[in-house]
C-alpha positions as CSV (number, residue, x, y, z in Angstrom):
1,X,-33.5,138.2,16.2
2,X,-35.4,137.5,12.9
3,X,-38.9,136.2,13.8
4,X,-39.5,133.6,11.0
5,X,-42.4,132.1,11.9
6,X,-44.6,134.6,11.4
7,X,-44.2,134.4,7.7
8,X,-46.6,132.4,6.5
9,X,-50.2,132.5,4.3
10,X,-52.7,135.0,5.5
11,X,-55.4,132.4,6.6
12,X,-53.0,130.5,8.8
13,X,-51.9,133.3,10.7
14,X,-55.6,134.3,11.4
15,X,-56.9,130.6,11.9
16,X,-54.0,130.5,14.8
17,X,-55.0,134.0,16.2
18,X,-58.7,132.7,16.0
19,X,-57.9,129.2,18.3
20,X,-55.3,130.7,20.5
21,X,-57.5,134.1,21.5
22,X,-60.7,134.3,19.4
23,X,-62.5,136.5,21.3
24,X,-59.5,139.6,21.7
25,X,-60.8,142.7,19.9
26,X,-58.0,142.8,16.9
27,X,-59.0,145.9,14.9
28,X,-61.4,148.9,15.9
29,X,-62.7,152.1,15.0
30,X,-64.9,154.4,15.8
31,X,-67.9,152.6,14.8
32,X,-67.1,148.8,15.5
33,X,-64.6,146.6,16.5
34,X,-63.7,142.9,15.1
35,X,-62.7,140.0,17.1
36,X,-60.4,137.4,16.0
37,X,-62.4,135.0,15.2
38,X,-64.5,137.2,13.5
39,X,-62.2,138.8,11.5
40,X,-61.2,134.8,10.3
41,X,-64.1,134.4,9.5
42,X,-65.3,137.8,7.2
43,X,-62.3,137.8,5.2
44,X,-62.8,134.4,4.4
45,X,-66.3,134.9,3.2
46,X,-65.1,138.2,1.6
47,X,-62.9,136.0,-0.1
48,X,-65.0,133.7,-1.1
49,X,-67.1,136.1,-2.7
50,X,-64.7,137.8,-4.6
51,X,-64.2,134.4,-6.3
52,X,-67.3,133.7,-6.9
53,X,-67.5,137.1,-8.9
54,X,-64.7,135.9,-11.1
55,X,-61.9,137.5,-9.6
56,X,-58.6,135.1,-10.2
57,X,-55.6,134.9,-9.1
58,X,-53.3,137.9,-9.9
59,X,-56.3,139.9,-10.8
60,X,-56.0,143.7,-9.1
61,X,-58.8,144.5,-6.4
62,X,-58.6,148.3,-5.7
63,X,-59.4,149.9,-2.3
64,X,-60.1,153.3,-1.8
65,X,-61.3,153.5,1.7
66,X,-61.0,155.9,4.3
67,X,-59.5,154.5,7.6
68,X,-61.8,152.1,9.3
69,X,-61.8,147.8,10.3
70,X,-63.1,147.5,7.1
71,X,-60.2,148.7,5.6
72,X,-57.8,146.2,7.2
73,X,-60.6,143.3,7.1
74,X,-60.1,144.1,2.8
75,X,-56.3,144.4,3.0
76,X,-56.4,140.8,4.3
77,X,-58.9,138.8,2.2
78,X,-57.9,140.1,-0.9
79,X,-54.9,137.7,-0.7
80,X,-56.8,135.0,0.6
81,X,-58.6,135.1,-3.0
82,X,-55.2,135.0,-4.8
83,X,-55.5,138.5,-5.9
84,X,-53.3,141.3,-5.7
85,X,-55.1,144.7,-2.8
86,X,-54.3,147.4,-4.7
87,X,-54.8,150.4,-1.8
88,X,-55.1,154.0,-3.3
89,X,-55.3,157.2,-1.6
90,X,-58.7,158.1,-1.0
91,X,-57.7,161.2,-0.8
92,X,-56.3,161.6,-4.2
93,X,-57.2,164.1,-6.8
94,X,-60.0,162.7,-9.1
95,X,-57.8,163.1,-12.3
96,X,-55.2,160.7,-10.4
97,X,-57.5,158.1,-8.7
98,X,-58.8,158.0,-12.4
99,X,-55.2,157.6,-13.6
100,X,-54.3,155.2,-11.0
101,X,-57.3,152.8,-11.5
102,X,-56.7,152.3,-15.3
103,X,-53.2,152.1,-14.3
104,X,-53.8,149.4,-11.9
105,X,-56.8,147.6,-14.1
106,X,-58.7,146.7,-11.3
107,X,-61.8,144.5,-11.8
108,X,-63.4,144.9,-8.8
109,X,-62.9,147.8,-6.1
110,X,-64.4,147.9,-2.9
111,X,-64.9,151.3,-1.6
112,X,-67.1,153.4,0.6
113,X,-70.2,155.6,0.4
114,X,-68.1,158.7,0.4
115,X,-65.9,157.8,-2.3
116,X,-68.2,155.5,-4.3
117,X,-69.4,158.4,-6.4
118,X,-65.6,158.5,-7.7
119,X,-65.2,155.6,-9.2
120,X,-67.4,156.4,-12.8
121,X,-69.6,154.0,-14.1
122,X,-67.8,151.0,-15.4
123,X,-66.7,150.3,-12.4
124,X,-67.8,147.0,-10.2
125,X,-67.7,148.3,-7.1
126,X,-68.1,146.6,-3.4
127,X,-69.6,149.8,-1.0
128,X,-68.8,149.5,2.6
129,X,-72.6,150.6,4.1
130,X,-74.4,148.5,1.1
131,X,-73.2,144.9,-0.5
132,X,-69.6,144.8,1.9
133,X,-71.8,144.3,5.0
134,X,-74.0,141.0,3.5
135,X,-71.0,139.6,2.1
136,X,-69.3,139.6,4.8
137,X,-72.5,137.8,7.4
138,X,-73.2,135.6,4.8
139,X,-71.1,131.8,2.9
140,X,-70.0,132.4,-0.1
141,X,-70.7,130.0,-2.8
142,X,-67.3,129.7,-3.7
143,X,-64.4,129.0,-0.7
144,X,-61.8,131.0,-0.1
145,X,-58.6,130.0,-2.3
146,X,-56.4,131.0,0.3
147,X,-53.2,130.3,-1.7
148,X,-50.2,129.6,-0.2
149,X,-47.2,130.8,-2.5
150,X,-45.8,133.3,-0.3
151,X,-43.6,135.2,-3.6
152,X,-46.4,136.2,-5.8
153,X,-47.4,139.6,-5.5
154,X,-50.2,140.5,-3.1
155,X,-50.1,143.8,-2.5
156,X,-49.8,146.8,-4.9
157,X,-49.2,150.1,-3.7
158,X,-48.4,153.5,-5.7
159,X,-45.4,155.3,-4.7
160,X,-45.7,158.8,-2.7
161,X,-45.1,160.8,-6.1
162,X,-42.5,163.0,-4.7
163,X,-41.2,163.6,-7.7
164,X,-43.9,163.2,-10.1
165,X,-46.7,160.7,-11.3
166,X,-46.4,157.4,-9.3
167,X,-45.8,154.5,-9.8
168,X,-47.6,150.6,-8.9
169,X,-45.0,149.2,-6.4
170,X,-45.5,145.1,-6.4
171,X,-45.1,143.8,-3.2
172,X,-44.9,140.1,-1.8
173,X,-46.9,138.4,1.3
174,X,-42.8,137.0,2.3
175,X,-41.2,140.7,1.5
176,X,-43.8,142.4,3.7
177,X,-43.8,140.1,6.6
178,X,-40.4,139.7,6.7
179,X,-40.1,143.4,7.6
180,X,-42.8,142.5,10.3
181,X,-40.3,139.4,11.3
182,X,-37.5,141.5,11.5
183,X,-38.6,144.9,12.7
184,X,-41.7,145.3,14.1
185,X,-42.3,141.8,16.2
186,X,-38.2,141.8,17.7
187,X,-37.4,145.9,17.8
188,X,-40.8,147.2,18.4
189,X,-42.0,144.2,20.4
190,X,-45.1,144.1,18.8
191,X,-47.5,140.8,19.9
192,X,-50.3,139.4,22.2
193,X,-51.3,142.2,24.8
194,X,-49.4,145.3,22.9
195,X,-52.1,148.1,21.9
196,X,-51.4,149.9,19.0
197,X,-53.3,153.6,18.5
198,X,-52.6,154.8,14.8
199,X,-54.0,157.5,13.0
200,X,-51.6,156.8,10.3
201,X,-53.3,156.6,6.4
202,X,-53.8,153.0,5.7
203,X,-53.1,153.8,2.3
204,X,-49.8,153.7,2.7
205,X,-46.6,151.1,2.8
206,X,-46.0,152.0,5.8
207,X,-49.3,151.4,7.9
208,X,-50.4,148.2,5.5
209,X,-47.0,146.4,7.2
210,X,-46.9,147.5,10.4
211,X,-50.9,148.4,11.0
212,X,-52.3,145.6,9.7
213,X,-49.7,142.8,8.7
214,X,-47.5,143.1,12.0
215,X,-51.0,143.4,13.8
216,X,-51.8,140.2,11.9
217,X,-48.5,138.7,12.2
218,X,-48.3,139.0,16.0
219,X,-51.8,139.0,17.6
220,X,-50.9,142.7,18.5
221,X,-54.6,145.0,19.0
222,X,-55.0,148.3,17.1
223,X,-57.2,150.7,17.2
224,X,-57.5,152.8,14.1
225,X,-58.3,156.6,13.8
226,X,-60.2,158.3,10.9
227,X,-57.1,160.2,10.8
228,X,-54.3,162.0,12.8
229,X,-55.4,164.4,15.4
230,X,-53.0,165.5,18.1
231,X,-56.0,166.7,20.5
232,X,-57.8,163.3,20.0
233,X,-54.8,160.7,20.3
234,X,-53.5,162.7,23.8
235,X,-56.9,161.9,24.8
236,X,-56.9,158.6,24.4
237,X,-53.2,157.9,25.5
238,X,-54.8,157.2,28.8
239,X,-56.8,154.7,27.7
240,X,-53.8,152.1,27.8
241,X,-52.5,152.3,25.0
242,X,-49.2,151.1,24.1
243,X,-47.4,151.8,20.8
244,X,-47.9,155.1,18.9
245,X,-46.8,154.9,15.2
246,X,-46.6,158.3,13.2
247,X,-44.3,160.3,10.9
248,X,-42.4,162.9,12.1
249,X,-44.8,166.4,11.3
250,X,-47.1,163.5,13.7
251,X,-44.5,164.2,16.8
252,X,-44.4,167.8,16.2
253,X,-47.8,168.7,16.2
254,X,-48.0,166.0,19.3
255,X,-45.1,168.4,20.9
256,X,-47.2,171.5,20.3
257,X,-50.4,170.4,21.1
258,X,-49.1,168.7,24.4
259,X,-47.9,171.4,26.9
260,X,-47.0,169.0,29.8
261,X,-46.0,165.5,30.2
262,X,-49.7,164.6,29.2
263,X,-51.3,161.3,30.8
264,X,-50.3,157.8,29.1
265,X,-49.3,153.8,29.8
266,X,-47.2,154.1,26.0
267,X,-44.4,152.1,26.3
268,X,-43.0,153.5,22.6
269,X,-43.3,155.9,19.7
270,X,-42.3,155.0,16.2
271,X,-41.8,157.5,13.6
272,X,-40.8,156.7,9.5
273,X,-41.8,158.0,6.5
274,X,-39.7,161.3,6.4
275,X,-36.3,162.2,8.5
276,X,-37.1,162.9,11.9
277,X,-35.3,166.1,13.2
278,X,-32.8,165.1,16.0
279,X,-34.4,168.3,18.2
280,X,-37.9,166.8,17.8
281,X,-36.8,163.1,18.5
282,X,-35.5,164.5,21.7
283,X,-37.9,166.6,23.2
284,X,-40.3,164.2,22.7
285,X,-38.6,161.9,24.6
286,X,-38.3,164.4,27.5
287,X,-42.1,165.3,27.3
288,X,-43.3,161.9,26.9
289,X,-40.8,160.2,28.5
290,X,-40.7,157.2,26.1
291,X,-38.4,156.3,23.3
292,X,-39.2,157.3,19.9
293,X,-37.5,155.0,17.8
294,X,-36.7,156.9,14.4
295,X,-36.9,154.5,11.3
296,X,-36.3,154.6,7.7
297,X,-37.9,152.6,5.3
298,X,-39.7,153.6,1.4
299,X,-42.2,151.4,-0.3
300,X,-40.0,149.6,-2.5
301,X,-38.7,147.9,0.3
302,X,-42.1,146.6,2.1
303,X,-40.9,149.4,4.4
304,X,-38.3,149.5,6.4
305,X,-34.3,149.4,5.8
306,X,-33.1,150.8,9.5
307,X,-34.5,151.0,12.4
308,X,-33.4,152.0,16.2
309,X,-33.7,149.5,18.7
310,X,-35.2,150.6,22.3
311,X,-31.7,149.6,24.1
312,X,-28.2,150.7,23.6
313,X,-27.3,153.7,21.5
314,X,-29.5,155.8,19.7
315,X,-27.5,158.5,18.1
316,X,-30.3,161.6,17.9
317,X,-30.5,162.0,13.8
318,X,-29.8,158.7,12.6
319,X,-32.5,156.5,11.4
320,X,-30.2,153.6,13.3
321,X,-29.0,149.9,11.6
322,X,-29.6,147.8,9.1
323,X,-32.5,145.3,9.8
324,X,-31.0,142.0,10.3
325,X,-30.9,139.8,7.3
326,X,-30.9,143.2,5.2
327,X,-27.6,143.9,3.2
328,X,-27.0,147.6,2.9
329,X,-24.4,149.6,0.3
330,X,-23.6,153.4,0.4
331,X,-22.2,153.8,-3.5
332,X,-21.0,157.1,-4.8
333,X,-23.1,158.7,-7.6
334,X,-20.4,160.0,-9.4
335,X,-18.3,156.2,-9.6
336,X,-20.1,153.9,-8.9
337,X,-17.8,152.5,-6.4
338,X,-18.6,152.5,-2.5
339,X,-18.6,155.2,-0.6
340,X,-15.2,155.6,2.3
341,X,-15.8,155.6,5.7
342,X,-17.7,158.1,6.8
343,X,-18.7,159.3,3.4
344,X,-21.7,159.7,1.8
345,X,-22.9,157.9,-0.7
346,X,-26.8,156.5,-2.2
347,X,-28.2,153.9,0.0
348,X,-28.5,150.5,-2.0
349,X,-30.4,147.3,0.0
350,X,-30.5,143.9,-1.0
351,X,-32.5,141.3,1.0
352,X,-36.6,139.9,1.1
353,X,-38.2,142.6,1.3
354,X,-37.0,144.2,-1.9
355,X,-39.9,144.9,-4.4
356,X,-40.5,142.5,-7.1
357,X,-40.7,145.3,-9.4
358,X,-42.9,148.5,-10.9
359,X,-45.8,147.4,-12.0
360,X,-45.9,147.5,-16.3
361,X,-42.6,149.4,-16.3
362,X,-40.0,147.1,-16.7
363,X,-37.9,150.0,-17.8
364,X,-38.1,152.1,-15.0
365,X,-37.7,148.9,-12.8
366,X,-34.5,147.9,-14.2
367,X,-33.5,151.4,-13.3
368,X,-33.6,150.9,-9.8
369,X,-32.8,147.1,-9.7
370,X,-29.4,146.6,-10.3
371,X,-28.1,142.6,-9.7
372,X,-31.0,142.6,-7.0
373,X,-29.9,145.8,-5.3
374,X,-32.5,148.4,-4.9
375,X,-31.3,152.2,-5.7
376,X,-33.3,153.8,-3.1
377,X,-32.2,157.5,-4.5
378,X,-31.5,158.5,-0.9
379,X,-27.9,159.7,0.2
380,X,-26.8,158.7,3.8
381,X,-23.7,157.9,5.7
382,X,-23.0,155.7,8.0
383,X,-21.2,156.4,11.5
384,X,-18.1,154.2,12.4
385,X,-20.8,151.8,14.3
386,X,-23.2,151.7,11.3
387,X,-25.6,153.9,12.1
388,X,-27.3,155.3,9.0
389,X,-27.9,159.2,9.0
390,X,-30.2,159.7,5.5
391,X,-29.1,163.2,4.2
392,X,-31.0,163.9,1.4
393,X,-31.8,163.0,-1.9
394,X,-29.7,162.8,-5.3
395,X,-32.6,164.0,-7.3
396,X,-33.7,166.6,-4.6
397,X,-29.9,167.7,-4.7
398,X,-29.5,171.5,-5.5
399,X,-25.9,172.2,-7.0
400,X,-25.1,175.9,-6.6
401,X,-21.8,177.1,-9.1
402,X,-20.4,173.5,-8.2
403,X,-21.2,173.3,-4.8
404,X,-23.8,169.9,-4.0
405,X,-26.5,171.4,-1.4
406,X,-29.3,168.8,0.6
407,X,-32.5,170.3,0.9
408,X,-32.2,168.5,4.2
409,X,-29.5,169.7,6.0
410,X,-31.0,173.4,5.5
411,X,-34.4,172.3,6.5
412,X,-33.0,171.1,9.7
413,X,-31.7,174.4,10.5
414,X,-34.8,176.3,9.5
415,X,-36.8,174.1,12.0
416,X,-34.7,175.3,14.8
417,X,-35.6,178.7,14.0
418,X,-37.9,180.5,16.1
419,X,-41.3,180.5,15.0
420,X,-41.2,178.3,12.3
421,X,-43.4,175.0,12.6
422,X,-42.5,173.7,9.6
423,X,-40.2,174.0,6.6
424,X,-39.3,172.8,2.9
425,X,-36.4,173.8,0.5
426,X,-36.5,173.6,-3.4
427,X,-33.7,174.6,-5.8
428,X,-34.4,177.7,-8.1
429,X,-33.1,177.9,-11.6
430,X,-30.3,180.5,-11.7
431,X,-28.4,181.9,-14.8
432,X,-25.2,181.7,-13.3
433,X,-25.1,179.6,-10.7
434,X,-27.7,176.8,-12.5
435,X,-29.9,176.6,-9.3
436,X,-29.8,178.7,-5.7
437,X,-32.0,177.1,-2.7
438,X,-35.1,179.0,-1.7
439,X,-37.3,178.1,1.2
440,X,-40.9,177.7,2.7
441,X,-42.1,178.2,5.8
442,X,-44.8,177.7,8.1
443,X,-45.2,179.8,10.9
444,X,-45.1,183.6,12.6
445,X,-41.2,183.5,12.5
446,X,-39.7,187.1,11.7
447,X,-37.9,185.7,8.2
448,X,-35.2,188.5,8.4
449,X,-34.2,186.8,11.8
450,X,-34.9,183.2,10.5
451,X,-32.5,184.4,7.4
452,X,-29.9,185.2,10.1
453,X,-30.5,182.2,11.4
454,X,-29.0,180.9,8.3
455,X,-26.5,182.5,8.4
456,X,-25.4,181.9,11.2
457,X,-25.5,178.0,11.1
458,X,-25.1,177.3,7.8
459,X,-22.0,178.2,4.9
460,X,-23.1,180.8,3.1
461,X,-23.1,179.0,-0.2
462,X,-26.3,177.0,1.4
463,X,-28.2,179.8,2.7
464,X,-31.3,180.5,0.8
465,X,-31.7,183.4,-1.3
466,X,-35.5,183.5,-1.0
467,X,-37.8,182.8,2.4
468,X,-41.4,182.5,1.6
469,X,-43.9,181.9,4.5
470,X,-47.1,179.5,3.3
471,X,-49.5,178.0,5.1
472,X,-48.4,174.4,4.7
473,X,-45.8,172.7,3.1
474,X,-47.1,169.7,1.3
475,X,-46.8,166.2,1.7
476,X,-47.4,163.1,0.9
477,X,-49.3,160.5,3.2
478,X,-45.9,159.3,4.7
479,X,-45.1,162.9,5.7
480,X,-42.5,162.9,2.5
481,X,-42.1,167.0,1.0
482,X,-43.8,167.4,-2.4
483,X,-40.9,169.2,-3.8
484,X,-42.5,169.5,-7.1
485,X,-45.4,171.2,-6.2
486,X,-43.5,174.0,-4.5
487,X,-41.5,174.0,-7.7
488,X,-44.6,174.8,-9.7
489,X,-45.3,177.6,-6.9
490,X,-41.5,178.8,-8.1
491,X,-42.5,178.8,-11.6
492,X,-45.6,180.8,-11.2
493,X,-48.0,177.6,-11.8
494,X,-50.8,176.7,-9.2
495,X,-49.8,174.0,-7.2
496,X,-52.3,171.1,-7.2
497,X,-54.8,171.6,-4.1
C-alpha cells in the first residue's frame, strides 16, 4: 500500500526522526557517522548559512562530492533553504562538469578538497575539510527557511547521457518521496531497524531517492561506501546488515567475487538502473539465498516505474509491476496507438513522480511530455499478469534490411557465453543493409565459440557480424551502456576516457 505519510517537508521528517530516536546513527562512512539529532540539526545550520549568503529560493546549489555523510547531510539542507541540490558526477570529465555547472548556474557549490581544484575561479565554493565543517558546529545568522511547498523543484539531476550530452532533470520533494511512499517503504520494507549498505554513486537518481530520501523518509540506517567493492561489501555483510542496493554489473561482480554462500543477516538485494539478466537474478538468489528484487525506474521519473515485490511471483527477467498509484502505457512507435497483448510497445507513465520538466529546454521537454505522459524511450511488454519485461530501446534499436534488432536481447545471450563477464551491442552502418549489430566483450571467452554461441541461440539476422573483446564496456553511474562511446570506437574516434 502507498505510504503517504512520509511525504512531507524535509525538516519535519528529520525533526520527527530527531524526537522519536535522536540518538540512532542515520548516515555513516568511513570516517564519521551522524545521529539523528545531529543530522537535524547540521542541515539546518547548513541551511541557515546558505541563506545568509544570499542563496534564495529556486537558486541552484551544485554538489560535487565523492560519497560520504556529508554528501547526504548537503542533499538534505539544500531544500530546507528553498533552493534546488543540483548533484553532479564527481567523476565527470572536466570539459563536462564545466559544461554542466554553467548549465546548471549554480551560485554556490559545496564540494570537497579533491574536487575543489575543479571548479575554476569564479566559483563560491563550500569545501568539505575547510568552511563545511564550522558551518555546520556553528548558528547561522539567518534560520533555516525550510519551505513547505512540496511541488517546487528541489532537486536537479543530469541525465546518464547515454545517448549524448545530458540533460538537468527537475525533480520535486512530492515526486521523489512518493517513489519512497510507494516503493521503497511498502515493497522493500525499508524503516526503523533496517540497515542499508550502499556503495551505489550518490550522484545519481537512483541513490538520492532510495539512499538518502527513503533513508530519511523512514528512519531506515545506511552506511555509505566510497564506492562499490565486491571484496569490501562481502566483508561487511556480516556485520548485520540488511538491504543491499546495487545495479546489476553490482550482482555480477558480487557472483564472481563470492565463491560460496558467503556470511550475511541480508534480508534483500535490490538491483535498477540497467536490465538485470534473468541468469544473474537467479544465481544470486541461490548463492545468497535472498531475493533480489529486479526494478526499473530512469530519472525522469524520481526513479522507479516497476518493481518486484518480495512475495508471490517474480517472473526471472521482468522488472515486475507498476508501482501503485503509477499509470503505465505500452504505445506502438509506428501508430501511436497501444500496443496488443503481449506486444511490445514504448513504455509511457503517468503519475507523481513524473519530472516537472528539462531544465531550460522546454523543447526537448515537450518531446517527452505528451498530456502528462512521460515517453520513457524504453520498449517493454507486458505478460498476461502485467509484468513488465523492458526489451530495449527505440533509439538503441538496430534495423538490419527491415528487420528491428534490441541490443538487449543479443546482449543477454552473449552473457551466457562462456567466458564472457560482460557485454555491449551497437549497430554498425552498412551499405546495404543500413546497419548490422557488432559486439563487445569482456572476458577470456574464445569469440569463434562465443560467435557460435550466437548462432546457436539467436536468428541469424541478429547475430553480430563483428565480436571485439575490450577491457570494459562503459557505463554510466546507474550501470546504463554508453552506446555512443563504443560507436565512436566503431568509427575510428577515441572514446572519451
Amino acid at each position: 500500500m502507498l505510504r503517504t505519510e512520509v511525504i512531507r517537508p524535509v525538516h519535519e521528517l528529520l525533526d520527527g526522526h530527531a524526537a522519536a530516536r535522536p540518538d540512532d546513527v542515520a548516515f555513516a562512512d568511513d570516517a564519521r557517522d551522524v545521529s539523528w539529532r545531529r543530522l537535524a540539526t547540521t542541515t539546518r545550520r547548513l541551511a541557515g548559512h546558505l541563506a545568509a549568503r544570499g542563496v534564495r529560493p529556486g537558486d541552484r546549489v551544485a554538489m560535487v562530492m565523492a560519497n560520504a555523510v556529508e554528501t547526504a547531510e548537503t542533499y538534505l539542507a539544500i531544500p530546507r533553504a528553498g533552493a534546488v541540490a543540483v548533484c553532479l558526477n564527481p567523476d565527470a570529465a572536466p570539459a563536462e562538469l564545466a559544461y554542466m555547472l554553467a548549465d546548471c548556474g549554480a551560485r554556490v557549490v559545496v564540494t570537497d578538497v579533491a574536487h575543489a581544484g575543479l571548479l575554476g575561479p569564479d566559483v563560491t565554493a563550500i569545501v568539505v575539510g575547510g568552511d563545511y565543517e564550522d558551518l555546520v558546529a556553528d548558528e547561522p545568522p539567518t534560520p533555516a527557511p525550510d519551505p513547505t511547498d512540496l511541488d517546487v523543484t528541489a532537486f536537479m539531476l543530469y541525465t546518464s547521457g547515454t545517448t549524448g550530452r545530458p540533460k538537468g532533470v527537475e525533480l520535486s520533494l512530492r515526486s521523489c518521496l512518493w517513489v519512497v511512499a510507494a516503493c521503497w517503504a511498502p515493497i522493500v520494507g525499508l524503516g526503523p531497524g533496517e540497515t542499508v549498505l550502499s556503495g551505489l554513486p550518490l550522484f545519481h537518481s537512483y541513490a538520492l531517492d532510495m539512499c538518502v530520501l527513503g533513508i530519511v523518509a523512514t528512519g531506515a540506517s545506511e552506511r555509505i561506501l566510497p564506492r562499490f567493492s565486491p571484496t569490501r561489501i562481502l566483508e561487511m555483510l556480516g556485520d548485520g546488515y540488511t538491504v543491499l542496493p546495487g545495479v546489476p554489473t553490482h550482482f555480477s561482480y558480487l557472483l564472481q567475487a563470492a565463491g560460496h554462500r558467503p556470511r550475511h543477516r541480508l534480508r534483500m538485494a535490490v538491483s535498477a538502473g540497467a536490465i538485470l539478466p534473468a541468469s544473474v537474478n537467479e544465481t544470486f538468489e541461490q548463492v545468497f539465498g535472498v531475493p533480489l528484487l529486479d526494478g526499473y525506474g530512469i530519472t525522469e521519473t524520481s526513479t522507479m516505474v516497476a518493481m518486484n515485490w518480495p512475495h508471490g511471483t517474480r517472473p526471472y527477467g521482468s522488472c515486475g509491476l507498476p508501482l501503485p498509484g503509477l499509470a503505465v502505457r505500452l504505445v506502438d512507435p509506428a501508430t501511436g496507438t497501444d500496443a496488443p497483448p503481449g506486444g511490445e510497445g514504448e513504455l509511457w507513465v503517468r503519475g507523481p513522480g513524473v519530472m516537472r520538466g528539462y531544465w531550460n529546454r522546454p523543447e526537448q521537454t515537450a518531446d517527452v511530455l505528451v498530456d502528462g505522459w512521460y515517453r520513457t524511450g524504453d520498449l517493454a511488454r507486458a505478460d498476461a499478469n502485467g509484468y513488465l519485461t523492458i526489451s530495449g530501446r527505440t533509439k538503441e534499436m538496430i534495423i538490419r534490411g527491415g528487420e528491428n534488432i534490441y541490443p538487449a536481447e543479443i546482449e543477454a545471450v552473449l552473457l551466457r557465453a562462456p567466458g564472457v563477464g560482460d557485454a555491449a551491442v551497437v549497430g554498425r552502418a552498412h551499405p546495404d543493409l543500413g546497419e548490422e549489430p557488432v559486439a563487445f566483450v569482456v572476458g577470456d571467452p574464445d569469440l569463434d565459440a562465443v560467435a557460435a554461441h550466437c548462432r546457436e541461440h539467436l536468428t541469424g539476422f541478429k547475430v553480430p557480424v563483428a565480436f571485439h573483446l575490450v577491457d570494459v564496456i562503459p557505463r554510466t553511474g546507474s550501470g546504463k551502456i554508453k552506446r555512443f562511446e563504443l560507436a565512436r570506437l566503431l568509427s575510428g574516434e577515441k572514446a572519451p576516457a
